[in-house]
VEXKE-366954 format. One record per residue (C-alpha): residue number from 1; residue in one letter; y negated, z, x negated. Coordinates in steps of 0.1 Angstrom, whole numbers, always signed. Last residue first. Example, Ala and Ser with C-alpha at 12.3 -4.5 7.8 and 13.67 -1.06 7.14 Angstrom:
BEGIN
(node 2, 'S', (+11, +71, -137)),
(node 1, 'A', (+45, +78, -123)),
//
This chain:
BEGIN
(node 119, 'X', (-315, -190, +89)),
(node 118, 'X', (-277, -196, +87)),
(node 117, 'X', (-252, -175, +110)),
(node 116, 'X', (-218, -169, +82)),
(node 115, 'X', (-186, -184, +91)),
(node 114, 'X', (-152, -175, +75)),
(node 113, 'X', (-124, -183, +51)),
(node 112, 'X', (-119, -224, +59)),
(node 111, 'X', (-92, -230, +42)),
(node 110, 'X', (-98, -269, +32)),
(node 109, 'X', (-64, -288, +18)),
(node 108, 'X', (-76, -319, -7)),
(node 107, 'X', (-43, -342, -11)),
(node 106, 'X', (-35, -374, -42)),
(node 105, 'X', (-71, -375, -61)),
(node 104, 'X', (-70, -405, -81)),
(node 103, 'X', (-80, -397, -121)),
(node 102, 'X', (-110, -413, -134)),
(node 101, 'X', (-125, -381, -137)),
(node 100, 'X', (-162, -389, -122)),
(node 99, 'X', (-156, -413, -99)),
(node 98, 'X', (-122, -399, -87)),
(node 97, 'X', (-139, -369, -83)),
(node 96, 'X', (-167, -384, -65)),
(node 95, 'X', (-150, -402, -43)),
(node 94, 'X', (-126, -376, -33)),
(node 93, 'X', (-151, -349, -31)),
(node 92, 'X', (-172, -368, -5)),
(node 91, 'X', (-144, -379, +17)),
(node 90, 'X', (-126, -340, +16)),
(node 89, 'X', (-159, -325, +21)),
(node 88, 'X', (-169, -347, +51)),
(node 87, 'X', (-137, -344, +71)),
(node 86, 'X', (-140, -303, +65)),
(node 85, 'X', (-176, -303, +79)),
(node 84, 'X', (-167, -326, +107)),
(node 83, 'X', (-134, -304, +116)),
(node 82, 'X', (-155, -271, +116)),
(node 81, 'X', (-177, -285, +141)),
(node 80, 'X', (-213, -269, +132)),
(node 79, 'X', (-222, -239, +155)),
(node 78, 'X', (-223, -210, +127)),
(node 77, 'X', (-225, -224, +87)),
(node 76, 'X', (-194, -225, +72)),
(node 75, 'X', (-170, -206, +44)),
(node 74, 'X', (-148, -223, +22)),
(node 73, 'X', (-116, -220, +3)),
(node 72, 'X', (-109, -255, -11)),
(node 71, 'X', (-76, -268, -21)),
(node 70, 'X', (-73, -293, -48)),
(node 69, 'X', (-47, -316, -55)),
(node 68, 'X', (-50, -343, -85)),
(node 67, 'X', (-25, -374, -95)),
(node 66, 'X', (-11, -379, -124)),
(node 65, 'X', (+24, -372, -111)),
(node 64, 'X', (+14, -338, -101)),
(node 63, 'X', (-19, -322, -113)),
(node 62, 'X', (-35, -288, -95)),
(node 61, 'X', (-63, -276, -89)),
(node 60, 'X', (-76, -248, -70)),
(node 59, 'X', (-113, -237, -58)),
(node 58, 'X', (-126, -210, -48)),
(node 57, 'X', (-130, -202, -84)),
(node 56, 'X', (-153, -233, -88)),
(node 55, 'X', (-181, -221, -71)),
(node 54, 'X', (-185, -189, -94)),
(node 53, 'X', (-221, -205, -101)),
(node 52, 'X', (-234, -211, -70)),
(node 51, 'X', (-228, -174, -58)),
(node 50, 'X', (-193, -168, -42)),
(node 49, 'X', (-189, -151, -7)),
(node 48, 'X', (-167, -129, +1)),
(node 47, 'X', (-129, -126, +18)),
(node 46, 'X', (-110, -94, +18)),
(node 45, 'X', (-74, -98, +21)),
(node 44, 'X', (-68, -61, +9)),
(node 43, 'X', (-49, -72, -26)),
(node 42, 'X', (-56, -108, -21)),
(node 41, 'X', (-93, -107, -29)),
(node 40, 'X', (-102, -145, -20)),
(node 39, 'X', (-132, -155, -33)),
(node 38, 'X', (-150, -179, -2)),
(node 37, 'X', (-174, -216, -18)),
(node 36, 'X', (-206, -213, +5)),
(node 35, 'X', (-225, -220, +33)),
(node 34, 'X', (-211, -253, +40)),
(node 33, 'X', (-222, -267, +70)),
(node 32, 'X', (-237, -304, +50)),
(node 31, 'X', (-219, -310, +19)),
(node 30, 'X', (-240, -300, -13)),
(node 29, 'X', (-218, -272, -19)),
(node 28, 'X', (-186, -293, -23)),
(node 27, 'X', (-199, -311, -48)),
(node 26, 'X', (-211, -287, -69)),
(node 25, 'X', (-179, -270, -65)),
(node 24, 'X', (-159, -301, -73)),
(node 23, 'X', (-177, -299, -103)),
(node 22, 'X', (-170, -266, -112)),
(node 21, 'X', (-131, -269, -100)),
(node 20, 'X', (-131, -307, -121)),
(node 19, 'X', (-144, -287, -155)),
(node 18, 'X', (-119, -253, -145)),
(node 17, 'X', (-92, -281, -149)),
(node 16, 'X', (-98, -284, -181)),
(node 15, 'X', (-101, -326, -188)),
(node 14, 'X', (-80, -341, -219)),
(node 13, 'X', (-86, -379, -222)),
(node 12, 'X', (-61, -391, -253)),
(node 11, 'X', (-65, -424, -273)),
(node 10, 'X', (-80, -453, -278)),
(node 9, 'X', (-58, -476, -253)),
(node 8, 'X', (-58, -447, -227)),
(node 7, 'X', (-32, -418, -222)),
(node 6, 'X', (-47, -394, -192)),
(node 5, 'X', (-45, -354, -195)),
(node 4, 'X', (-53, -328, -170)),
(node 3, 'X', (-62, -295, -182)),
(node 2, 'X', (-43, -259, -177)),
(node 1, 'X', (-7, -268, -174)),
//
């Protein structure tokens, strides 16, 4: 299943799920400690980082029971708490995903990839 569909009184709501990954992206990015959104290359296990507007491939989503997952791969800033950072990213992206899709969001899992020093 590639978009995520909700029935309404008018009609049908059909939303790619590449739209809520970008956005979540956005989101995401804008949380304080994050450095950046991680690509995974599975074949070596070779993590890099994504530019701002490859954000949402670091990101999965999925739809069960009408009810959104997403799991972030991330990378963070050096000396931040990892656990303040994640707590922040899954309270953020839950609002506003549920703000802007309408749809409740049921579990966000954070990966965190790697840690990059910050200027």
């Amino acid at each position: 299943m590639k978009s995520s569909t909700m029935d309404t009184h008018m009609g049908n709501i059909t939303i790619d799920k590449e739209v809520i990954g970008q956005y979540a992206g956005g989101v995401a990015m804008e949380c304080f400690g994050i450095v950046g959104m991680a690509g995974l290359n599975m074949r070596d296990g070779f993590v890099r980082l994504l530019k701002l507007e490859n954000a949402g491939r670091g990101i999965s989503v999925t739809m069960h029971n009408n009810k959104l997952s997403l799991e972030f791969h991330i990378i963070v800033a050096y000396g931040v708490s990892v656990l303040a950072v994640a707590n922040n990213l899954m309270d953020s992206v839950k609002y506003k995903i549920e703000e802007f899709t309408g749809i409740p969001v049921d579990k966000i899992n954070v990966y965190v990839e790697g840690v990059r020093v910050v200027d």
